[in-house]
C-alpha positions as CSV (number, residue, x, y, z in Angstrom):
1,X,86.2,99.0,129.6
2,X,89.2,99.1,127.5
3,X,89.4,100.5,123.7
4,X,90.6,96.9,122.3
5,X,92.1,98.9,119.5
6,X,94.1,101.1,121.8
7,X,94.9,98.2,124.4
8,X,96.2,96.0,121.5
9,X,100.2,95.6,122.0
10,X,101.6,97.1,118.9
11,X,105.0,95.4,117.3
12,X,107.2,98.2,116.4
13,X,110.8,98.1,117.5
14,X,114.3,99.3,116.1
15,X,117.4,96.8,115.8
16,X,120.3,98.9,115.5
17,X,123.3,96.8,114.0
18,X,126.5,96.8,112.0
19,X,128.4,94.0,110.0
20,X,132.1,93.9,111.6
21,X,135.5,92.9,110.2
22,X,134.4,88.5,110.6
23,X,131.1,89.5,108.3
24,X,129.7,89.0,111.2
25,X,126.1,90.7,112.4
26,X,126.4,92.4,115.7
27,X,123.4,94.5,117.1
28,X,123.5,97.4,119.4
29,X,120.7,96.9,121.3
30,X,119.9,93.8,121.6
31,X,118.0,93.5,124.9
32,X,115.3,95.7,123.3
33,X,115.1,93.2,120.2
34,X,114.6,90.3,122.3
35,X,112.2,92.6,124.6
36,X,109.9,92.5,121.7
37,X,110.1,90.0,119.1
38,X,111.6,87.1,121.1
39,X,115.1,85.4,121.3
40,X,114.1,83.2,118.5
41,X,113.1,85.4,116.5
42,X,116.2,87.8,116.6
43,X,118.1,84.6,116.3
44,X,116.8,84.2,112.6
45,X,116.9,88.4,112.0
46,X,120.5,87.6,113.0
47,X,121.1,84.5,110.4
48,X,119.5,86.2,107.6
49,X,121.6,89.1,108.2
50,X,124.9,87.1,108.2
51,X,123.4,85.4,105.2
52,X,122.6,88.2,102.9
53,X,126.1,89.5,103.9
54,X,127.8,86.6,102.3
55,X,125.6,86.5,99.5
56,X,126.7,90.2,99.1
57,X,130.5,89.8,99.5
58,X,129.9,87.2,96.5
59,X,128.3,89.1,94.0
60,X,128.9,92.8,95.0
61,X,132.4,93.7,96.6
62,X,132.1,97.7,96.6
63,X,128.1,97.4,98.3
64,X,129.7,94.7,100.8
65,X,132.9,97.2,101.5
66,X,130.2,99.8,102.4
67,X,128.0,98.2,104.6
68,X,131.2,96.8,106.9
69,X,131.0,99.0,109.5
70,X,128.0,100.5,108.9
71,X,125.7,101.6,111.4
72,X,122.1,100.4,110.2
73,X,118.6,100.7,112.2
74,X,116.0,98.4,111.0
75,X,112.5,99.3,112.2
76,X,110.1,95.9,112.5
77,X,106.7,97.3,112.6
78,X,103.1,95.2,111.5
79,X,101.9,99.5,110.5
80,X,104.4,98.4,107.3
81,X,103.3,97.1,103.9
82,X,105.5,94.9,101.8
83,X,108.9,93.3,102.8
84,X,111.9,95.9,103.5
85,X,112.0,99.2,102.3
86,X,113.9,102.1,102.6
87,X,112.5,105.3,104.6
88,X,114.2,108.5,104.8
89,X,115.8,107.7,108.5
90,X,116.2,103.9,108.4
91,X,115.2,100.7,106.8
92,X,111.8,99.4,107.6
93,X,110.4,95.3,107.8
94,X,107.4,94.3,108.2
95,X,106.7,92.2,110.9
96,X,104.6,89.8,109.4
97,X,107.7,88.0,108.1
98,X,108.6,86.7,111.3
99,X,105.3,84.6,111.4
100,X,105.7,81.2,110.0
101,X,105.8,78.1,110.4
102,X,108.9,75.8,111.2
103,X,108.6,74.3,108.2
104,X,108.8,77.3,106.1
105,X,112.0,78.4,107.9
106,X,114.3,77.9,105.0
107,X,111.6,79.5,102.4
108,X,111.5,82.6,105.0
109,X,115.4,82.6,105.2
110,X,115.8,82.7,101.6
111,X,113.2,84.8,100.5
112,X,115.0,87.4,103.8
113,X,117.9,87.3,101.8
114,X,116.8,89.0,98.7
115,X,114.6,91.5,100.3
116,X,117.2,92.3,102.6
117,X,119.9,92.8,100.4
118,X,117.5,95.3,98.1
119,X,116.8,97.6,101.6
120,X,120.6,97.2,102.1
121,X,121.5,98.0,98.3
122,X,119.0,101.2,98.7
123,X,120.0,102.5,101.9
124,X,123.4,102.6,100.4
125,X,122.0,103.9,97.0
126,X,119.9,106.3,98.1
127,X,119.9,108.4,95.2
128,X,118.8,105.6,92.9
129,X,115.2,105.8,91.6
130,X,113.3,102.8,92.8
131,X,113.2,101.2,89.7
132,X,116.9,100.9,89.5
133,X,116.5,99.4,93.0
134,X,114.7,96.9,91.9
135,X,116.5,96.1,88.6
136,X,119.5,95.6,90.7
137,X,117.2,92.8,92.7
138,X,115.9,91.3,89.4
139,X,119.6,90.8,88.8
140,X,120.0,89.6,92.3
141,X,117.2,87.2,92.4
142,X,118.3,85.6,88.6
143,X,121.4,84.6,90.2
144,X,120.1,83.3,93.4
145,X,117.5,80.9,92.5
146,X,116.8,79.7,95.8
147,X,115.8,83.0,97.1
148,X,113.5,83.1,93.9
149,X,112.0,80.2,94.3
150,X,111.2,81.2,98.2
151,X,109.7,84.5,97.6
152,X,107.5,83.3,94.7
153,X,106.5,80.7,97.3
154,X,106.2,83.0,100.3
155,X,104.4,85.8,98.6
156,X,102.1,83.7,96.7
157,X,101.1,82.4,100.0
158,X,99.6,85.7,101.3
159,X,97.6,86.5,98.2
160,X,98.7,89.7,97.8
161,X,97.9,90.9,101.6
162,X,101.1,92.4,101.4
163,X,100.4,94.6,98.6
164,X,103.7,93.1,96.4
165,X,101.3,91.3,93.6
166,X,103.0,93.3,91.1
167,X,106.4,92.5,92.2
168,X,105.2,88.9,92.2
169,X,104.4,88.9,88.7
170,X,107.3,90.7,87.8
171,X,109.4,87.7,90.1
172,X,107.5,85.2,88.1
173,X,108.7,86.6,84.2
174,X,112.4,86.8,85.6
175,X,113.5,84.7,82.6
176,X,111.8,86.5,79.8
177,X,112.7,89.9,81.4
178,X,116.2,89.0,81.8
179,X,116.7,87.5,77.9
180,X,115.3,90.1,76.2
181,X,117.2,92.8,78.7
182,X,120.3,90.6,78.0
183,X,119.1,90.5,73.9
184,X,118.8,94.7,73.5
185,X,122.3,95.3,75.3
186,X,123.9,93.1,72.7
187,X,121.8,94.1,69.9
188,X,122.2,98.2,70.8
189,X,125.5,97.8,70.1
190,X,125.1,96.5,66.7
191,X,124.2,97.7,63.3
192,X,121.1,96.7,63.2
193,X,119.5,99.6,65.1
194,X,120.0,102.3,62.3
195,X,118.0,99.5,60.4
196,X,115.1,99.9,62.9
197,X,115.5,103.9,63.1
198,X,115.4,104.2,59.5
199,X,111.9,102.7,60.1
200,X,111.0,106.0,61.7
201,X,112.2,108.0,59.0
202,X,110.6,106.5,56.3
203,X,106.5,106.8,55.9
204,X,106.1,102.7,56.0
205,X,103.4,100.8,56.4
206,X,103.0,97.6,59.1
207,X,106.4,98.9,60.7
208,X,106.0,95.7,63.2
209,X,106.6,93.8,60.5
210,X,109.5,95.9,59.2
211,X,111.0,95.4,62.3
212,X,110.8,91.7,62.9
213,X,112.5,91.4,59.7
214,X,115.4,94.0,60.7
215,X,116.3,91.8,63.6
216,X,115.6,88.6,62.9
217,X,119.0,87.2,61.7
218,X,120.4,89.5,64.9
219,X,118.3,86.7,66.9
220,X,119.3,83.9,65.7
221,X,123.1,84.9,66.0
222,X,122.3,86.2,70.0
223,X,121.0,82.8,70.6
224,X,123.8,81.1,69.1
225,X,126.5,83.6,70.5
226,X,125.0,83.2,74.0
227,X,124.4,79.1,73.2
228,X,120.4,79.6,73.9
229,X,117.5,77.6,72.8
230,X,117.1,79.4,69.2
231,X,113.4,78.5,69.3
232,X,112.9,80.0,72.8
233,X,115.0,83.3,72.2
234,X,112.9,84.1,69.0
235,X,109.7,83.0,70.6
236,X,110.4,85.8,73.7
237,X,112.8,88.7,71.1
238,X,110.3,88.9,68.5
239,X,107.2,89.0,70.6
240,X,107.2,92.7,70.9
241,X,103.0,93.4,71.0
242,X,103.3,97.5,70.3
243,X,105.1,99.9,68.0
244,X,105.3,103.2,68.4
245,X,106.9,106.1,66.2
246,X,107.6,109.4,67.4
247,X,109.7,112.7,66.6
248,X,112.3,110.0,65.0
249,X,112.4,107.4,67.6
250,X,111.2,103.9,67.9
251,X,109.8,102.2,71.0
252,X,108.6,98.5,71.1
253,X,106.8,97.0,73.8
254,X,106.6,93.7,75.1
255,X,103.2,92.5,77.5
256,X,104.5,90.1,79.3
257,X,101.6,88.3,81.7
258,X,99.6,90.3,84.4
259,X,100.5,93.9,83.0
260,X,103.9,93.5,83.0
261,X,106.2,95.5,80.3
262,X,109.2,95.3,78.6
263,X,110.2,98.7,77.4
264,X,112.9,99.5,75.0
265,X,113.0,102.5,72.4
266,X,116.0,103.2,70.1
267,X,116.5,106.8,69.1
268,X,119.2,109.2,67.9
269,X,122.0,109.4,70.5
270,X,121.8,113.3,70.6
271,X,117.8,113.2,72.0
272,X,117.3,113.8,75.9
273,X,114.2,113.5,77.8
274,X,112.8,112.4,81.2
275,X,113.0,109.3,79.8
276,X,116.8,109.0,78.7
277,X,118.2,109.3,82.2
278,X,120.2,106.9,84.0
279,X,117.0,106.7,86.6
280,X,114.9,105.2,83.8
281,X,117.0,103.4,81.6
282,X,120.4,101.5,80.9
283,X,121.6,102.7,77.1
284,X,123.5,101.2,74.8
285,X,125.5,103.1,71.3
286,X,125.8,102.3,67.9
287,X,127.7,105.4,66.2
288,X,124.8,107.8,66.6
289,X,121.8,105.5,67.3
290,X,120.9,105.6,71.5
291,X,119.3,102.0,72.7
292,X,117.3,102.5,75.8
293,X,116.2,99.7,77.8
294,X,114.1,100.7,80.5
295,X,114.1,99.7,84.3
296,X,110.8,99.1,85.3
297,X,107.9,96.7,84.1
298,X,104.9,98.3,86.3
299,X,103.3,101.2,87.3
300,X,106.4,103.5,86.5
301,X,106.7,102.3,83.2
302,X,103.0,101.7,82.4
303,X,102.2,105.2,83.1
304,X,104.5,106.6,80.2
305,X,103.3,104.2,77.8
306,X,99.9,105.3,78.4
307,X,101.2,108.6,77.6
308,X,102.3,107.2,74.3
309,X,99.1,105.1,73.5
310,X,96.9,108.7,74.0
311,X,99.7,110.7,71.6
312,X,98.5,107.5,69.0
313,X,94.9,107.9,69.6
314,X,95.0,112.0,70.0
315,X,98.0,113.4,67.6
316,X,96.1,116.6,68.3
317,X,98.8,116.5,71.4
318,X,102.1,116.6,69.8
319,X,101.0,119.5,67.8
320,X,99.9,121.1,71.4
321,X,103.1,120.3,73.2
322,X,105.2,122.1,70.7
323,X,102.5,125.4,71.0
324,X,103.1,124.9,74.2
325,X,106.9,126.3,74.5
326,X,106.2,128.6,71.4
327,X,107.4,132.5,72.1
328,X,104.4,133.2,70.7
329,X,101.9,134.3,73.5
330,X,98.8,133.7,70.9
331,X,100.1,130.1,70.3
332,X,100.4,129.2,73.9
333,X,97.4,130.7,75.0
334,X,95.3,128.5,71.6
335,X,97.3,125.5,73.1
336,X,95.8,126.0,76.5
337,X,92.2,126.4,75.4
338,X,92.6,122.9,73.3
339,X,93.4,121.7,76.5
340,X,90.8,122.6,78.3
341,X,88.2,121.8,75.1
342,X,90.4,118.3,75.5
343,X,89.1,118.0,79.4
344,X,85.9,119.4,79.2
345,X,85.0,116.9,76.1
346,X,86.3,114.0,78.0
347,X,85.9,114.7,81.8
348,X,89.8,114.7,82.5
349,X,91.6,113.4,79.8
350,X,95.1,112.1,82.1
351,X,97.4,113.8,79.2
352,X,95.9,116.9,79.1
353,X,95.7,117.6,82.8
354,X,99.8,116.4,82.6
355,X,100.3,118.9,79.5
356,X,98.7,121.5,81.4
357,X,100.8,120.6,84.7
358,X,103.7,121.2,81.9
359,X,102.1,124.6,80.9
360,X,102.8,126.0,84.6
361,X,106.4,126.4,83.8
362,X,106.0,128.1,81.0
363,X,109.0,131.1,81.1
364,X,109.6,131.3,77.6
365,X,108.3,135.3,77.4
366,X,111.3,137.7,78.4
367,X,108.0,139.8,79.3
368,X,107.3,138.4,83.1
369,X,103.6,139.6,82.8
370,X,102.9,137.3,80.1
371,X,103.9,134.2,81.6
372,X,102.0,135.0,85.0
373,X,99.2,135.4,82.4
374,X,99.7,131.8,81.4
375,X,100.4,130.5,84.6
376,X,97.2,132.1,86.3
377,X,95.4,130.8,83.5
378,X,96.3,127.6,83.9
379,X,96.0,127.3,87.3
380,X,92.0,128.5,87.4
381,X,91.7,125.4,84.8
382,X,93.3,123.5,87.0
383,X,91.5,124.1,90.2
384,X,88.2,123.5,88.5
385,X,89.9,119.7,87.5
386,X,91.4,118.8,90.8
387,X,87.9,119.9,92.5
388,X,86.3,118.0,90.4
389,X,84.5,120.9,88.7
390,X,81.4,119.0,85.7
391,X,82.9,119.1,82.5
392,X,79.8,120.6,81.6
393,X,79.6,123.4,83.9
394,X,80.8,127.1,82.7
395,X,84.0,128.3,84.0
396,X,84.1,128.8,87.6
397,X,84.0,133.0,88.7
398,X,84.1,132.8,92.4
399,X,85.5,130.5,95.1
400,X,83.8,130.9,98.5
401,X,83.7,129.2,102.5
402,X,80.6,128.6,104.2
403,X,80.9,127.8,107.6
404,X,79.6,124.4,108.7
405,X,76.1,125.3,110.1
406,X,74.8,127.7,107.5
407,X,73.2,127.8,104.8
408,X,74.6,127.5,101.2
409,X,72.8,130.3,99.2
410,X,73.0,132.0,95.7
411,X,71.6,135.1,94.8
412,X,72.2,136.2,91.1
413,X,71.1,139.3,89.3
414,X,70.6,139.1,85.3
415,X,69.9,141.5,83.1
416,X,66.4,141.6,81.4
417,X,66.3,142.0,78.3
418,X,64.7,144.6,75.6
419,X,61.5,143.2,74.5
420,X,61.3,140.0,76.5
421,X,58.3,139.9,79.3
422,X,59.8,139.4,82.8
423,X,57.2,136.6,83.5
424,X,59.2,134.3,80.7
425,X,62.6,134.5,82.1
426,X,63.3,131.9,84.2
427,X,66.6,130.6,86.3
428,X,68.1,127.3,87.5
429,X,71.1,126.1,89.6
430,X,73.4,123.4,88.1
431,X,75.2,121.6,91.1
432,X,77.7,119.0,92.4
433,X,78.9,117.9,95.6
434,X,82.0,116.4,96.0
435,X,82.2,115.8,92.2
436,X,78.8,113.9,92.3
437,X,75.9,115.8,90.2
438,X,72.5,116.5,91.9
439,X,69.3,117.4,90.9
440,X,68.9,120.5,89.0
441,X,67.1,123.5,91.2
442,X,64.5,126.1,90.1
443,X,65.6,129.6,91.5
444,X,63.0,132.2,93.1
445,X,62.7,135.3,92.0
446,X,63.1,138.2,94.5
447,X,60.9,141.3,93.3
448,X,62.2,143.0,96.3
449,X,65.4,143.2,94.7
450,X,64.6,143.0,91.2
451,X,64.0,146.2,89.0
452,X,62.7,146.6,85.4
453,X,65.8,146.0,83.8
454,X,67.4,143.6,86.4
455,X,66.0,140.7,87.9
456,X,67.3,139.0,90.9
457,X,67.2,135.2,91.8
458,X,67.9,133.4,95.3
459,X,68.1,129.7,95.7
460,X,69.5,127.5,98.9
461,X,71.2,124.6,98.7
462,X,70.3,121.8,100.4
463,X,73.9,120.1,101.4
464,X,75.8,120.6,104.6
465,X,79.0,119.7,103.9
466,X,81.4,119.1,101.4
467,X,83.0,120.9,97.8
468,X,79.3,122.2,96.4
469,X,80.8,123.1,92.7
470,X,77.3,125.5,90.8
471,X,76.6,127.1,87.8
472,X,73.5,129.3,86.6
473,X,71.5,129.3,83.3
474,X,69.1,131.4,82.5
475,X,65.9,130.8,80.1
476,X,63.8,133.5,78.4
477,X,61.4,131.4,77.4
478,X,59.8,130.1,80.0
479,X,62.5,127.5,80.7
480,X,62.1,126.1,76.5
481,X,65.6,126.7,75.8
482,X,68.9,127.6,78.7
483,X,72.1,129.6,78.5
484,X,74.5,130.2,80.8
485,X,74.3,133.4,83.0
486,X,76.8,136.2,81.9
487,X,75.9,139.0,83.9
488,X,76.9,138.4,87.2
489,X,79.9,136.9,88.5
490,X,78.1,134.8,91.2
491,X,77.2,133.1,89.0
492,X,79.4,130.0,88.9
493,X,81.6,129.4,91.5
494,X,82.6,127.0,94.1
495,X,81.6,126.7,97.5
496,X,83.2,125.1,100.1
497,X,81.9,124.0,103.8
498,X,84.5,124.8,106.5
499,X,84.6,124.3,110.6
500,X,83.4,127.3,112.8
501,X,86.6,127.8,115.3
502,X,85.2,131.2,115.5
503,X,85.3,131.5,119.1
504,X,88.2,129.5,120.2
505,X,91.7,129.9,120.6
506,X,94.2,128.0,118.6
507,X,97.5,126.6,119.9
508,X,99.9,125.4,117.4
509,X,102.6,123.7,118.0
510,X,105.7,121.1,116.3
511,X,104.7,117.7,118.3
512,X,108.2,116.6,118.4
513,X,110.2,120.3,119.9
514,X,107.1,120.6,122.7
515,X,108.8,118.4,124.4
516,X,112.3,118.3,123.4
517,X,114.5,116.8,126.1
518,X,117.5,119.0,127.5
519,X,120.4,118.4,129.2
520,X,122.2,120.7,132.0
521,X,123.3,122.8,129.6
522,X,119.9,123.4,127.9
523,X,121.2,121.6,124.3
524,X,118.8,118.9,122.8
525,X,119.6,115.2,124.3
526,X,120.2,112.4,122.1
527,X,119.8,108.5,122.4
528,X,122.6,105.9,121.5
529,X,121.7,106.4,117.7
530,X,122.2,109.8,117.6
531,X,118.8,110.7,117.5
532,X,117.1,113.0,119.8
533,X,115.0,112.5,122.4
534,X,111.6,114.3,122.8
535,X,108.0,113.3,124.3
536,X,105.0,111.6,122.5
537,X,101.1,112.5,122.0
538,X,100.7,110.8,125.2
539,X,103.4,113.1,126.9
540,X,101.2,115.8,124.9
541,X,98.1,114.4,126.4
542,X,99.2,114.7,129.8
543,X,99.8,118.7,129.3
544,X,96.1,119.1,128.4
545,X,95.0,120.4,131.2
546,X,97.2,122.8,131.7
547,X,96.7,124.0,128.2
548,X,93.3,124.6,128.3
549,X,94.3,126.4,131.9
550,X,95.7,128.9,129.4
551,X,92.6,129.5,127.5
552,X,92.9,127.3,124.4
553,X,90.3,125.1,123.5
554,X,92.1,123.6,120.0
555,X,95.3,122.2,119.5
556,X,96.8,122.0,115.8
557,X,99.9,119.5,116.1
558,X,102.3,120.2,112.8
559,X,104.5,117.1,112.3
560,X,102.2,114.6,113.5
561,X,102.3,112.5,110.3
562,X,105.6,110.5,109.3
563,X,108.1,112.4,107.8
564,X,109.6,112.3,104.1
565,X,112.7,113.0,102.3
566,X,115.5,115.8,103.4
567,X,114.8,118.1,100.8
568,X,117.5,120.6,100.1
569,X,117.6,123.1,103.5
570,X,119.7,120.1,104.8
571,X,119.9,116.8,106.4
572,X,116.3,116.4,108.0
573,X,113.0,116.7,106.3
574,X,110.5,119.2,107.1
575,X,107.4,118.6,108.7
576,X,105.6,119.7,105.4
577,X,107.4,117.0,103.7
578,X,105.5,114.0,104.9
579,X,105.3,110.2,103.9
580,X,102.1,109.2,102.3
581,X,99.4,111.5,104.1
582,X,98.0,109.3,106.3
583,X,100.7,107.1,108.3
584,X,101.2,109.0,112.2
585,X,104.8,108.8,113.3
586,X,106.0,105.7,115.1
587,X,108.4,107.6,117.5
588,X,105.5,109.8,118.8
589,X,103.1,106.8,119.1
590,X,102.0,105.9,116.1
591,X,98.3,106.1,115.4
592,X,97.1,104.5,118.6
593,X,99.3,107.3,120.7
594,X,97.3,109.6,118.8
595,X,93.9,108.2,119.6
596,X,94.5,108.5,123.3
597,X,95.5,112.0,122.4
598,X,92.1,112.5,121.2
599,X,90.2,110.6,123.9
600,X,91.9,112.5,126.5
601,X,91.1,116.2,124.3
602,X,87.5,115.0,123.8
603,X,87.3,114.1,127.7
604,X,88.1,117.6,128.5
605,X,85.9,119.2,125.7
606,X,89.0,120.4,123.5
607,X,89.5,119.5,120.0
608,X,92.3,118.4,118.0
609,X,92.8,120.2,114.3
């Protein structure tokens, strides 16, 4: 009987396609198109093409002169989320789109259009952050309503199954995103913004206030300039919900519905951060005053407004960021313990752990030694965060491997000390698995180990897999009162179950080169695209046999999951530069090629690493 996962036909197919001289779509292949989704249903791939095209040649002349010509290869998939998107070889669709009903042609059509022409705009733009990507659509979208309309109608309909509830939201404050976008580039060019960075300077109080006043006769003059609804402009312009001060600059945020932002900060012209590039915001100048007016309204955005919510709530952390890239050693190193008194007090504290991600690059020290100092520092505190190390627990000493099997043990030795009877000292294991605390254990003494100074403790475990994070305190009397163990390094450490492969030979390989197709003249073949051609997992699968023939029992397949950016040792990304962590690669099978990959290595009593 079948695997009904396995036997399931999968959707996944590449159009290949170009827009000629006519604005015309013409696609390369498109026997294969029709092979898989259907003549109808490249028929309408086709007329959304040709219409996002001309919807392109009438808003944006240099995008439409770059994608004339063009060779562009659209992967339809249902393994995609969302709409289109770009990935680092092609465009990807999600095939869900082509399921409607005829009635909801014209919706699907329009709502093709704009997504379309975003993929299109990116995989022209690919150096463009994604929030300028969709800023560009926002603009897009504002000035075709009828593909607004459709995709507020089309996505609402799926109830976020495609994972674009955000972008929904977003879609649905178009308006009020665009006005007050539309009110900061006027007003960034006007005098008004020393008004609102003079705020900054002086110690004022209710500087929301302050502000509303400073821009109040600006609004009334945008509205009228622009012939808007006065009433409407100043409802949206002065509904600003936050205010925040920092190092001279302002930044005022509007909460639009759902968690959606409206970021703008004006700040001397001569300050740079992350945050003043072109990937984050557009800026506008007013003799030295800098108006910023950010890109994104979502996670992007939200994340760095968190950041300045914490420095409001903490102010502890501006005074540790500037320690932080002090040449004094003895400052850096004070800023690195607040840190970790900052984590340990709060169980993770998201700006610490960032500040301390920050610490890492610390080069300040002509002395080498001293910044390896720091960097090692930081990186113990670190590994005891991203293993989810207690806050409570001491410092970790040692990091171990158990093999899967055994038995997780701890033996300590402590010394006793002067004037305290042996038969009051007592010792217990803190633990955690996987970041989850467990019961507190009572260690046994060992008097075959222990001496009259020292005493020695054992306890086991009782976990069989998974991160086992311990620490040891140590009672003298009689369990009243406990301290953490000093003595002994053992003491607190991390422990870590790993497979046995003792035993068993290993053979690694790159899944795509194992099978790399040659021609006559031993060079790699390639397919009409330009790609080359090599096997699959089930190509892989068929060679089992004669693998284990050779004496391996395991196979370790590097490049199995779907490949990420080219980074910069040239035009192809590595193998170690994957997608997401999780998503197989279509052109070796995807997931279900992989599957059979295992069924056939479990058939023959081989494992797959």
């Amino acid at each position: 009987m079948g695997n009904n996962k396995l036997d399931k036909q999968i959707i996944d197919t590449v159009a290949v396609f170009h827009f000629d001289a006519r604005s015309k779509c013409f696609f390369h292949n498109g026997d294969s198109i029709i092979e898989t989704l259907g003549k109808s249903k490249m028929l309408f791939l086709e007329n959304s093409l040709n219409h996002t095209l001309k919807a392109i040649k009438e808003n944006c002349r240099i995008l439409y002169d770059r994608l004339i010509g063009k060779e562009v290869k659209l992967r339809i998939s249902e393994a995609f989320g969302g709409t289109v998107l770009l990935m680092p070889h092609e465009l990807a669709m999600n095939s869900e789109l082509f399921e409607f009903k005829y009635k909801d042609r014209q919706d699907r059509k329009n709502m093709l259009v704009g997504e379309l022409e975003r993929g299109l705009f990116h995989l022209c733009n690919g150096d463009l952050h994604i929030s300028q990507v969709s800023n560009h659509s926002l603009h897009f979208y504002a000035r075709h309503r009828d593909s607004l309309e459709s995709i507020i109608k089309v996505l609402g309909s799926y109830n976020d199954a495609l994972g674009l509830s955000q972008w929904l939201n977003i879609l649905k404050q178009l308006d009020g995103i665009m006005l007050l976008e539309q009110f900061w580039k006027w007003l960034g060019g006007r005098k008004t913004t020393k008004s609102i960075l003079k705020v900054a300077s002086d110690s004022v109080i209710r500087p929301k206030s302050k502000i509303r006043n400073a821009i109040f006769s600006d609004v009334n003059s945008f509205a009228k300039d622009m012939k808007l609804d006065i009433k409407q402009v100043t409802k949206i312009a002065m509904d600003f919900k936050e205010v925040y001060i920092e190092s001279g600059t302002v930044t005022l945020i509007y909460k639009l519905d759902n968690n959606i932002y409206k970021a703008v900060r004006i700040c001397p012209s001569q300050m740079l951060d992350a945050m003043s590039a072109e990937a984050a915001c557009s800026s506008v100048y007013y003799d030295n005053v800098r108006t910023d007016i950010f890109h994104d309204h979502g996670d992007y955005i939200s994340g760095w407004i968190d950041n300045l919510r914490s420095y409001v709530k903490n102010p502890i952390y501006s005074m540790i960021g500037e320690r932080l890239i002090s040449d004094d050693f003895h400052k850096v190193n004070a800023a690195i313990d607040e840190l970790q008194g900052q984590i340990l007090k709060k169980g993770g504290d998201r700006e610490a752990i960032r500040l301390l991600y920050a610490a890492l690059y610390y080069w300040q020290d002509q002395n080498k030694g001293i910044c390896r100092a720091v960097s090692l520092k930081v990186n113990k505190i670190l590994e005891d965060v991203l293993t989810e190390r207690p806050p409570g627990f001491a410092s970790k000493l040692i990091n171990q491997s158990v093999f899967r099997g055994e038995r997780a043990r701890i033996r300590i030795t402590t010394i006793k000390p002067h004037g305290v009877r042996r038969d009051k000292i007592r010792a217990r294991v803190l633990w955690s698995v996987n970041g989850y605390r467990k019961k507190t254990l009572v260690m046994k003494l060992d008097p075959k180990r222990s001496f009259y100074n020292k005493l020695t403790f054992n306890a086991e475990l009782p976990a069989r897999n998974g991160w086992i994070h311990y620490s040891i305190q140590i009672s003298l009397d009689e369990g009243k009162r406990w301290n953490y163990e000093k003595s002994d390094d053992n003491s607190h450490g991390l422990l870590k179950f790993i497979p046995d492969e003792r035993g068993h030979r290993v053979l690694s390989f790159y899944v795509d080169t194992f099978n790399l197709k040659l021609d006559k003249h031993m060079q790699p073949m390639r397919d009409s695209s330009g790609a080359y051609i090599y096997g699959t997992f089930d190509d892989i699968a068929d060679q089992l046999e004669a693998i284990k023939a050779e004496g391996y029992t395991r196979i370790y397949p590097l490049g199995a999951l779907e490949l990420g950016w080219a980074g910069e040792a040239g035009p192809d990304p590595s193998v170690f530069s994957i997608w997401d962590s999780k998503t197989v690669r279509r052109d070796m099978g995807g997931i279900e090629g992989l599957l059979r990959l295992k069924e056939k290595a479990d058939s023959l009593n081989m494992k797959i690493l």
